[in-house]
DSSP file (Angstrom, degrees, kcal/mol; ACC not computed):
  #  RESIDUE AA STRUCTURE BP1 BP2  ACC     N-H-->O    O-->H-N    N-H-->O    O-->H-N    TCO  KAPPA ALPHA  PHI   PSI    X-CA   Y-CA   Z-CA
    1    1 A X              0   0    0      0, 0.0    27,-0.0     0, 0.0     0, 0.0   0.000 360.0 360.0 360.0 127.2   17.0   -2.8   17.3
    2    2 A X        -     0   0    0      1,-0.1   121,-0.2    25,-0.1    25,-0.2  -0.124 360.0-116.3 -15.9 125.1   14.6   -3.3   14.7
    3    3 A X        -     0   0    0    119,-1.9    25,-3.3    23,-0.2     2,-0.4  -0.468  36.0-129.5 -79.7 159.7   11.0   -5.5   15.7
    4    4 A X        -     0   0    0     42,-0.2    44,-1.6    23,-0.1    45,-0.7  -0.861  26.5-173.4-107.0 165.5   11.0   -8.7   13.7
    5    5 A X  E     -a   49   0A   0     23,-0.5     2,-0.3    -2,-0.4    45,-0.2  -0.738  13.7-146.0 179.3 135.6    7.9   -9.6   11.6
    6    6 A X  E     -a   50   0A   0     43,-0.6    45,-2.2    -2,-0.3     2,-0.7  -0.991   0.8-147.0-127.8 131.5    7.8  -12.9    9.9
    7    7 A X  E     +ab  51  31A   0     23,-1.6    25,-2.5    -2,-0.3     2,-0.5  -0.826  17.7 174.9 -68.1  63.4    6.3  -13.5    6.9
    8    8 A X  E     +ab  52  32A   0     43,-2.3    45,-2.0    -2,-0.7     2,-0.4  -0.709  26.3 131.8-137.5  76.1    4.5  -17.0    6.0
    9    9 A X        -     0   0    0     23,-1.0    47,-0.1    -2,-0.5    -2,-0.1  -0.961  48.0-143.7-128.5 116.2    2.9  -17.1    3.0
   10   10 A X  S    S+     0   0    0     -2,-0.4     2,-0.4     1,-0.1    23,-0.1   0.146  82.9  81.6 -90.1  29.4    3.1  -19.8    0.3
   11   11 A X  S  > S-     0   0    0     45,-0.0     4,-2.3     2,-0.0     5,-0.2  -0.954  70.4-156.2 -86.5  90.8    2.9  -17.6   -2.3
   12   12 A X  T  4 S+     0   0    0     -2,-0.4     4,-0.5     2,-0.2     5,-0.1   0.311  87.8  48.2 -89.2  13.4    5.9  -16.3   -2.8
   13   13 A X  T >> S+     0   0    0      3,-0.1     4,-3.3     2,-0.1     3,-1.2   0.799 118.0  46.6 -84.4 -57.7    4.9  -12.7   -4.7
   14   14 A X  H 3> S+     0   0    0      1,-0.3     4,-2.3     2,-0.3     5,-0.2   0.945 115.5  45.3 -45.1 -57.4    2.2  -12.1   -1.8
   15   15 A X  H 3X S+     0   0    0     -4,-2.3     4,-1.4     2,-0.2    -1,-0.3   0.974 111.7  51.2 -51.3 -44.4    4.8  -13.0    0.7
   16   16 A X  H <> S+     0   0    0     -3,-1.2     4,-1.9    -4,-0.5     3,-0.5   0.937 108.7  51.7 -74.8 -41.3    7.7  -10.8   -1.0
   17   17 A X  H  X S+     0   0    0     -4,-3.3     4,-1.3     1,-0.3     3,-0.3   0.938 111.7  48.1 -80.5 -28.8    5.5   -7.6   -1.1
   18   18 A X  H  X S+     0   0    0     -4,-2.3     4,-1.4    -5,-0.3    -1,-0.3   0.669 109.8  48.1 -61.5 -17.0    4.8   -8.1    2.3
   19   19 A X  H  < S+     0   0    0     -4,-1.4     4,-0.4    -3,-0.5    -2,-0.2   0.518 118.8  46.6 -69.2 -21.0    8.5   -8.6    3.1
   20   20 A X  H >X S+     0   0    0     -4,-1.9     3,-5.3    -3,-0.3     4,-1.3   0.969 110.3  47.4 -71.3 -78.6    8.9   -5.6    1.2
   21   21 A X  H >< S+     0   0    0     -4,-1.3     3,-2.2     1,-0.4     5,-0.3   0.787 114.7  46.0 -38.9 -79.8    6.2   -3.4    2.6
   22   22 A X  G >X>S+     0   0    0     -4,-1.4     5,-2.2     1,-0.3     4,-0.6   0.662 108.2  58.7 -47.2 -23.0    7.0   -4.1    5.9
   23   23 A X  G <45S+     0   0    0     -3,-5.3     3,-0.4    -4,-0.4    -2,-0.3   0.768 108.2  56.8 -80.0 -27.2   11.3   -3.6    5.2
   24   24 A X  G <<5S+     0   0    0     -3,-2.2    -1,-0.3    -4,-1.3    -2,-0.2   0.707  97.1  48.0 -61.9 -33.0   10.3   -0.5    4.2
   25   25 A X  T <45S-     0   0    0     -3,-0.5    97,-0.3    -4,-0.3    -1,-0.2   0.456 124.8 -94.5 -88.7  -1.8    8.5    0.9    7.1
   26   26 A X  T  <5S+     0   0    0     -4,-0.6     2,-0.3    -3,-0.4   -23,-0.2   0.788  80.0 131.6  79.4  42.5   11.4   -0.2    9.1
   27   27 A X      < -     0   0    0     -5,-2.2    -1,-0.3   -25,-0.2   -23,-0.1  -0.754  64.1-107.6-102.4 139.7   10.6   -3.7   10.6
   28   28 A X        -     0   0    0    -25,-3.3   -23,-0.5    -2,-0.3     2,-0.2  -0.590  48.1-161.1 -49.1 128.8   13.2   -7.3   10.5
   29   29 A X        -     0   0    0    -25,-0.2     2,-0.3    -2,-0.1   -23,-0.2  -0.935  16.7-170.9-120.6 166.0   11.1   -9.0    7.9
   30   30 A X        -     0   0    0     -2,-0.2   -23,-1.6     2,-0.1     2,-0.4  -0.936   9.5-155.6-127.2 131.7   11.6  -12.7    7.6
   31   31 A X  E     -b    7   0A   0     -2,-0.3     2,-0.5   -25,-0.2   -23,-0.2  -0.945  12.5-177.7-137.1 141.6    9.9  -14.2    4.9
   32   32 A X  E     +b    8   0A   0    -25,-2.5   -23,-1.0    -2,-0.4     3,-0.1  -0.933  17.5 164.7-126.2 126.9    8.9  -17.9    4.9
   33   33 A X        +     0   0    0     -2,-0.5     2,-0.5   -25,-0.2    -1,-0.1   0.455  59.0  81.6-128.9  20.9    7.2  -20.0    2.1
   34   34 A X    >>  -     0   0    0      1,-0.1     3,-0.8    22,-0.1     4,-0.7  -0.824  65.1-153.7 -85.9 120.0    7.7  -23.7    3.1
   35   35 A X  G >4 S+     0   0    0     -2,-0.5     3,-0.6    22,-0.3     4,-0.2   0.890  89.4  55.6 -67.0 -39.3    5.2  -24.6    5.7
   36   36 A X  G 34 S+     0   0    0      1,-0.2    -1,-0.2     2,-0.1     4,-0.2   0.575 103.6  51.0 -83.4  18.3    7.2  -27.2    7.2
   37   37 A X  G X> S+     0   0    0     -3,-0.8     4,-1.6     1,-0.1     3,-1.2   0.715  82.5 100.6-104.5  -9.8   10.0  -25.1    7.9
   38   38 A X  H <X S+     0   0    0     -4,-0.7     4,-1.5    -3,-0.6    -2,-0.1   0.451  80.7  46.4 -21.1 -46.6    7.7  -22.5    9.6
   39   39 A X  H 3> S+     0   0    0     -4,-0.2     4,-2.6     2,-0.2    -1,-0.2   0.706 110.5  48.6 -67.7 -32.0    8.4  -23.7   13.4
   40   40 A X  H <> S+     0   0    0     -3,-1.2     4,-1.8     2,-0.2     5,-0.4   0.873 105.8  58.0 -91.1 -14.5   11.8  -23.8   13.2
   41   41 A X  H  X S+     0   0    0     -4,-1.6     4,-2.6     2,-0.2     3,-0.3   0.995 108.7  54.5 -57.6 -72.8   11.8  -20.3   11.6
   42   42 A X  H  X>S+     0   0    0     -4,-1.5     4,-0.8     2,-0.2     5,-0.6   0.620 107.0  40.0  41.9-101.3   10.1  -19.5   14.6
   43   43 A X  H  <5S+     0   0    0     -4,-2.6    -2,-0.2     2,-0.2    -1,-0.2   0.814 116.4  57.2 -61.5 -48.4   12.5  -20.7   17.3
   44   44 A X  H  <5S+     0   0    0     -4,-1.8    -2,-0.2    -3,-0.3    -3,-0.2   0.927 122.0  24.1 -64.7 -66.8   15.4  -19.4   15.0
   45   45 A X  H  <5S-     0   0    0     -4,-2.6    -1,-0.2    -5,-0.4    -2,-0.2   0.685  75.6-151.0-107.7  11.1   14.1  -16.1   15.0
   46   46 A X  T  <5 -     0   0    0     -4,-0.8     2,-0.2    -5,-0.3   -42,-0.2   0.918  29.3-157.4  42.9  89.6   11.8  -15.1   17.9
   47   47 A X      < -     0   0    0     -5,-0.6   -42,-0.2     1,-0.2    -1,-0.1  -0.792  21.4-134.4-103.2 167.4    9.8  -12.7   15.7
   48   48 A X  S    S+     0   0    0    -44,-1.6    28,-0.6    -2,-0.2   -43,-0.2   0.712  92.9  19.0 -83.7 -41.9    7.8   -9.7   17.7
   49   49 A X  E     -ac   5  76A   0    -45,-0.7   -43,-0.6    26,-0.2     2,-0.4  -0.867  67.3-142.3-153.2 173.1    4.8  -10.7   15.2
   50   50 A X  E     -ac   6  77A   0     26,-0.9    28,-3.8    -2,-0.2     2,-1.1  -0.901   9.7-173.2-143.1  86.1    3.6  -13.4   13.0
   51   51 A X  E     +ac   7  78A   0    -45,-2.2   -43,-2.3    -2,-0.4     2,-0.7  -0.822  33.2 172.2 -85.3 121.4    1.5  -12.8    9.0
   52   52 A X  E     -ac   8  79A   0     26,-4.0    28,-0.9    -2,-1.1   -43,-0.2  -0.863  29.2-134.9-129.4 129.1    0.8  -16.0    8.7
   53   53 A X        -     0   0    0    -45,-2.0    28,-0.2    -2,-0.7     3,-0.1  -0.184   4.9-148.6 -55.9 163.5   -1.6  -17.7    5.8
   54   54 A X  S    S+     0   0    0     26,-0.2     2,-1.7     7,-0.1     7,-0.5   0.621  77.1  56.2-108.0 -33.8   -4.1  -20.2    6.4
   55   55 A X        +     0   0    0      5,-0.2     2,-0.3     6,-0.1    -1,-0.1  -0.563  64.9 146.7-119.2 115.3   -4.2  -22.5    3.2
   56   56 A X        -     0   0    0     -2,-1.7     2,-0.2    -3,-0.1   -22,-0.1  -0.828  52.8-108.7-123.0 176.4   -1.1  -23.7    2.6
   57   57 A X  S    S+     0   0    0     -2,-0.3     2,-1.2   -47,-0.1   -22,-0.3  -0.549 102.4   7.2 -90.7 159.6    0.0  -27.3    1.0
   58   58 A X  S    S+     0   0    0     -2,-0.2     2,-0.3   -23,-0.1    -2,-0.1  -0.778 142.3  23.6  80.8 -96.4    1.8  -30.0    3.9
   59   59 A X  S    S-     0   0    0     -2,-1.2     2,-0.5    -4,-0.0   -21,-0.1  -0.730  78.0-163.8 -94.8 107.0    0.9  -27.4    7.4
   60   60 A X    >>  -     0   0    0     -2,-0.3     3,-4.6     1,-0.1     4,-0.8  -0.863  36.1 -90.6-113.5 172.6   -1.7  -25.3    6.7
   61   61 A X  H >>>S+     0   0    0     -2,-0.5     3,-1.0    -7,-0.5     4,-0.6   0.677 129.2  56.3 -39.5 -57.7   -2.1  -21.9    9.3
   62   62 A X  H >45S+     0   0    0      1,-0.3     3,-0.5    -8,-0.2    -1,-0.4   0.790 110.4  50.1 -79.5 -14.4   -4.4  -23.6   11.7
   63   63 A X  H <>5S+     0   0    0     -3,-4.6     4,-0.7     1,-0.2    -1,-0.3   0.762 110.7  46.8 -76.8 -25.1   -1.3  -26.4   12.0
   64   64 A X  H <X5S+     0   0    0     -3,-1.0     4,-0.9    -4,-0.8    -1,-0.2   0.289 103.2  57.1-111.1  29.8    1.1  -24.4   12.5
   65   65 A X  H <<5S+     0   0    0     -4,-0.6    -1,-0.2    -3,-0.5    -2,-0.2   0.193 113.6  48.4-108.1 -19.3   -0.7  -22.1   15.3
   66   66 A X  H >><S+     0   0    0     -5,-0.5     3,-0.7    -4,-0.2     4,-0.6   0.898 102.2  55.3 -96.1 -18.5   -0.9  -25.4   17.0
   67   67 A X  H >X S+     0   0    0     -4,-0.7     3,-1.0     1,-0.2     4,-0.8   0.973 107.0  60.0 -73.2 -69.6    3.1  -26.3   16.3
   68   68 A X  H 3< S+     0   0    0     -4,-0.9    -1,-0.2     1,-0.2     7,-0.2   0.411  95.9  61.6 -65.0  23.0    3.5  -22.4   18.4
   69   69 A X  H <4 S+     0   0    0     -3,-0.7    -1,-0.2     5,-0.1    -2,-0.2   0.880  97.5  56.7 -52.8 -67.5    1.7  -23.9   21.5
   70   70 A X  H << S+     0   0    0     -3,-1.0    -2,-0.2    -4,-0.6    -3,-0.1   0.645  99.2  75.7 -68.4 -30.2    4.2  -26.0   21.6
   71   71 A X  S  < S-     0   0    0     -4,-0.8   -32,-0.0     1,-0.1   -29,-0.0  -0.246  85.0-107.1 -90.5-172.4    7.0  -23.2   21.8
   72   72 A X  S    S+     0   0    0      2,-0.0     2,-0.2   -29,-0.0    -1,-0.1   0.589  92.4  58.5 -59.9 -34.6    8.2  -20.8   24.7
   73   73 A X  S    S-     0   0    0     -5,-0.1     2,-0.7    -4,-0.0    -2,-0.1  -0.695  76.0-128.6-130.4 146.2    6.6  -17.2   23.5
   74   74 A X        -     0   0    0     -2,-0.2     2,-0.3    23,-0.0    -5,-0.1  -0.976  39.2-152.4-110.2 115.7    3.1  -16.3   22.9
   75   75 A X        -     0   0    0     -2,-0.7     2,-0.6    -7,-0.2   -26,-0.2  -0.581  17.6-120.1 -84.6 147.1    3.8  -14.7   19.2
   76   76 A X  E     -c   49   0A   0    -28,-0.6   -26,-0.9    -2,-0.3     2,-0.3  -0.888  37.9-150.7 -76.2 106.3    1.5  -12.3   18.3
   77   77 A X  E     -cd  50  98A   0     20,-1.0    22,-0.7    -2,-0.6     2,-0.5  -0.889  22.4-178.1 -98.6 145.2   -0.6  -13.4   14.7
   78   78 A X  E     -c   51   0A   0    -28,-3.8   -26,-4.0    -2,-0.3     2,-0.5  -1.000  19.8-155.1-101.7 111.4   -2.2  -11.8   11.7
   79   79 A X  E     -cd  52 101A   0     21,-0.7    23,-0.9    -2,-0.5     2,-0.4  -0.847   7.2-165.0-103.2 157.7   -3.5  -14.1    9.7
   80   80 A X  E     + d   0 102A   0    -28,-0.9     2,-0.2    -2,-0.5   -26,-0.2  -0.864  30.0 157.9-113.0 138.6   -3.9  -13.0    5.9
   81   81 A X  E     - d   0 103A   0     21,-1.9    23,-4.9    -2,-0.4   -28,-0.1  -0.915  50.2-154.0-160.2 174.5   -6.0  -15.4    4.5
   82   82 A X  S    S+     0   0    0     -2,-0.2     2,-1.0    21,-0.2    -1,-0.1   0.378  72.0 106.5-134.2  -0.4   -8.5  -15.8    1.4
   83   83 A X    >   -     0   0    0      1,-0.2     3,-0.7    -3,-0.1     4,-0.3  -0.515  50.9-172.6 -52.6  84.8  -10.5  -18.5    3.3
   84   84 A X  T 3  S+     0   0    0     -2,-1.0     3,-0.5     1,-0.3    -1,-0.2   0.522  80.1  78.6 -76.0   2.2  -13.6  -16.1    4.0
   85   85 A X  T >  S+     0   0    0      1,-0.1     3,-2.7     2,-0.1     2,-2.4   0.994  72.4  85.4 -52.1 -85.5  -14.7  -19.6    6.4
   86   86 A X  T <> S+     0   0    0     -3,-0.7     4,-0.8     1,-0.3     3,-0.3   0.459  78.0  60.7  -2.6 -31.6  -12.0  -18.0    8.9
   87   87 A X  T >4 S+     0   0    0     -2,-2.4     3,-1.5    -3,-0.5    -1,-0.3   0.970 103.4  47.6 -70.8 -23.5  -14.9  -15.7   10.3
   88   88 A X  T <4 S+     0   0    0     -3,-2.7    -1,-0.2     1,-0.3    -2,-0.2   0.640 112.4  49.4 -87.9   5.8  -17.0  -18.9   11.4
   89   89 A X  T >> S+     0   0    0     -4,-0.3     4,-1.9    -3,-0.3     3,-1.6   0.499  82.0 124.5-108.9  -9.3  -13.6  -20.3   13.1
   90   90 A X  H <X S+     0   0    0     -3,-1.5     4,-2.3    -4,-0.8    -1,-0.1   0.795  72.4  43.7 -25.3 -36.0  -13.1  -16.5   15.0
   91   91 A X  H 3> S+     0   0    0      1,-0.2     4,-0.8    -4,-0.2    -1,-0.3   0.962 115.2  48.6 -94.0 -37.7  -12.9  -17.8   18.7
   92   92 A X  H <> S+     0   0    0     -3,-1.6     4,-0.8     1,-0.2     3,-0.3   0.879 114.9  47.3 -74.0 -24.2  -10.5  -20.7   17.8
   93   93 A X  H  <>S+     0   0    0     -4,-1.9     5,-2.1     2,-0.2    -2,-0.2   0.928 114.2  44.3 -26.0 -66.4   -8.5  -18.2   15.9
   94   94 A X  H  <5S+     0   0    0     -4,-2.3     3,-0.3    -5,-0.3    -2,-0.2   0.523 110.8  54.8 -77.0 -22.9   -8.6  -16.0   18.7
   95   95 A X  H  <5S+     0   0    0     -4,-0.8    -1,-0.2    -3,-0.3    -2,-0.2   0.493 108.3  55.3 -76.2 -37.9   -7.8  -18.9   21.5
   96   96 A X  T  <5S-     0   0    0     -4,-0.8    -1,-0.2    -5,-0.2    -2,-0.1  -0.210 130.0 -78.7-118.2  56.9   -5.1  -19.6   19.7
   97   97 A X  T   5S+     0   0    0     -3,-0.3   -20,-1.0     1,-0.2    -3,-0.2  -0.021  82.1 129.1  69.7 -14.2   -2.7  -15.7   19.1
   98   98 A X  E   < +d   77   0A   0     -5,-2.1    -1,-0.2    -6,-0.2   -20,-0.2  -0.112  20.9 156.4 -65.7-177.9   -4.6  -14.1   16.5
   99   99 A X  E     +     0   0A   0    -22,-0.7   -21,-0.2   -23,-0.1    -1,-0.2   0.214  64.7  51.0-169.3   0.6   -5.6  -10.9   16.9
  100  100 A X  E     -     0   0A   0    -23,-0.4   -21,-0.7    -7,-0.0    18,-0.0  -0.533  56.6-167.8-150.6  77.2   -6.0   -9.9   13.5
  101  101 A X  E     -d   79   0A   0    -23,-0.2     2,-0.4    -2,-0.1   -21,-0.2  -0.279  19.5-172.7 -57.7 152.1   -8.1  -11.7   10.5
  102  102 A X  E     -d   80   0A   0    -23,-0.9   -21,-1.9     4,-0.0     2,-0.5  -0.801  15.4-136.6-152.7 130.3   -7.5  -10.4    7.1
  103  103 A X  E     -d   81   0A   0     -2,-0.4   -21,-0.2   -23,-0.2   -23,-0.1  -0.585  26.2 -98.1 -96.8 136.3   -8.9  -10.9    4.1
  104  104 A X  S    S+     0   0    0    -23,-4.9     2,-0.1    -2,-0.5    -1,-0.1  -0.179 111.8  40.9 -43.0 132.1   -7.2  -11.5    0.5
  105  105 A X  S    S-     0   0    0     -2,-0.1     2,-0.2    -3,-0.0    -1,-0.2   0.638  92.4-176.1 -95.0 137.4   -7.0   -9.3   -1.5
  106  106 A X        -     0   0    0     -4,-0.1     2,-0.7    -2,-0.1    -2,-0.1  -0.490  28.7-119.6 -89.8 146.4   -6.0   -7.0    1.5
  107  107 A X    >>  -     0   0    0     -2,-0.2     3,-1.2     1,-0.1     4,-1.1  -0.921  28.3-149.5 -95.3 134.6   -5.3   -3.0    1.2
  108  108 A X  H 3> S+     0   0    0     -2,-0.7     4,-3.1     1,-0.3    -1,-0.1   0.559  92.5  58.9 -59.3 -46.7   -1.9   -2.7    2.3
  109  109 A X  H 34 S+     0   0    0      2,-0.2     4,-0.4     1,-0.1    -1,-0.3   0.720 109.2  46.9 -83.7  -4.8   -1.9    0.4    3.7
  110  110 A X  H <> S+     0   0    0     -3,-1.2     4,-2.2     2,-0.2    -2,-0.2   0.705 115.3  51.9 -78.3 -38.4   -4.8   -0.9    6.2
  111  111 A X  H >X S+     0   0    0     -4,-1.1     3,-0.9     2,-0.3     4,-0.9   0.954 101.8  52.3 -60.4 -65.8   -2.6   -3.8    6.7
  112  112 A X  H 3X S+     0   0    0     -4,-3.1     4,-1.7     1,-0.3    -1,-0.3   0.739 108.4  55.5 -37.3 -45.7    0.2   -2.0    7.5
  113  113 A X  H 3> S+     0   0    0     -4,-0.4     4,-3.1     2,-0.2    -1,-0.3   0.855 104.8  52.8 -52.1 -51.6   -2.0   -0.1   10.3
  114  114 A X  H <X S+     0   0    0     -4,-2.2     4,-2.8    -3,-0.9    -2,-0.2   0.935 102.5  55.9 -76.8 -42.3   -3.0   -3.2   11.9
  115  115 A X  H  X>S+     0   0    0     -4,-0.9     4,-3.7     1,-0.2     5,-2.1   0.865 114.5  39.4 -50.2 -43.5    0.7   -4.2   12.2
  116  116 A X  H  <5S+     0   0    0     -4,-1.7    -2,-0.2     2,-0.2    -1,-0.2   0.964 112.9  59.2 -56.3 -47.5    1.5   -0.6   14.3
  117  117 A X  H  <5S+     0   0    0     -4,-3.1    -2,-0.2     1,-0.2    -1,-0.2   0.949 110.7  39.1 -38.1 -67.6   -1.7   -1.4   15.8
  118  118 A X  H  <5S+     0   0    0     -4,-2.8    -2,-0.2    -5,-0.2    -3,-0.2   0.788 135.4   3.2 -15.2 -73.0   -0.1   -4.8   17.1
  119  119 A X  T  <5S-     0   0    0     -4,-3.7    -3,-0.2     1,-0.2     2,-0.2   0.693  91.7-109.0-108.1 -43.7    3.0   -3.7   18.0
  120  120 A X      < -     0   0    0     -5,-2.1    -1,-0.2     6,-0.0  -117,-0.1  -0.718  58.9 -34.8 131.7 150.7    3.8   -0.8   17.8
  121  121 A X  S    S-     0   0    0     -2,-0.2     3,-0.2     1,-0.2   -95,-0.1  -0.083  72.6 -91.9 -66.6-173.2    6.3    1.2   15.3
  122  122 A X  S    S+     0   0    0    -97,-0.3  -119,-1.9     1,-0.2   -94,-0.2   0.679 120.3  25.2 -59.4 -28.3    9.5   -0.7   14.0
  123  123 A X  S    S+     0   0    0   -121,-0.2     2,-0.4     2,-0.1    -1,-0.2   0.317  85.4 117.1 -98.0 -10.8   11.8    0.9   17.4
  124  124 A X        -     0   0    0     -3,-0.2  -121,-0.0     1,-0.1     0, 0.0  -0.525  68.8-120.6 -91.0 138.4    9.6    1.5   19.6
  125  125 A X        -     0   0    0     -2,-0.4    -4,-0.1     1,-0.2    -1,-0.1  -0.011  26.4-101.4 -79.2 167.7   10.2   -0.6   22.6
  126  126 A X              0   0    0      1,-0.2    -1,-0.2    -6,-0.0    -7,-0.0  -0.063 360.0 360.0 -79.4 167.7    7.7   -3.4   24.3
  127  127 A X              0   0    0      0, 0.0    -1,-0.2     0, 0.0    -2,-0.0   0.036 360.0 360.0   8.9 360.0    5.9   -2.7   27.0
């Protein structure tokens, strides 16, 4: 079975070429651009990894990294972001799943690298 990747970007071209990208290399993609449905998308689909934006309108990244405290699974995040502030916030970031800043506009195929980094390919099994 496919890993799943979710997608949470309220931009919905930037989200769909990443929903793409990633359906392409052979990852589940999920692709999300309502912030407030974000958690329960989440719980619904237990994804292996997490792109998640930071400035979104209602929840923006850093609300809904505090919404996954809340859940069962320590998700793995990337956040994609164009808030170039993100570096001076690194340790809460980092406190809280990231593992990966990235900045808009991102290269794709680097992007793509970080996700393998992360996980691991689209089959290959955890741990």
């Amino acid at each position: 079975m496919a890993k799943k990747i979710l997608v949470m970007d309220d931009d919905p071209t930037i989200a769909d070429l990443l929903r793409e990208a990633l359906a392409d290399e052979g990852y589940e993609t999920f692709m999300m651009t309502q912030s407030l449905r974000f958690f329960d998308a989440v719980q619904e689909h237990k994804p292996d990894l997490i792109l998640l934006d930071l400035m979104m309108q209602y929840l923006d990244g850093r609300d809904e990294l505090r919404l996954m405290e809340m859940g069962e699974h320590k998700i793995p995040v990337i956040v994609v972001t164009a808030f170039l502030d993100a570096k001076n916030e690194e340790e809460w970031f980092r406190q809280a799943g990231v593992v990966h800043i990235v900045y808009k506009p991102f290269d794709l195929d680097k992007l793509l690298d970080l996700v393998r980094a992360t996980i691991g390919g689209p089959e290959e099994k955890k741990g």
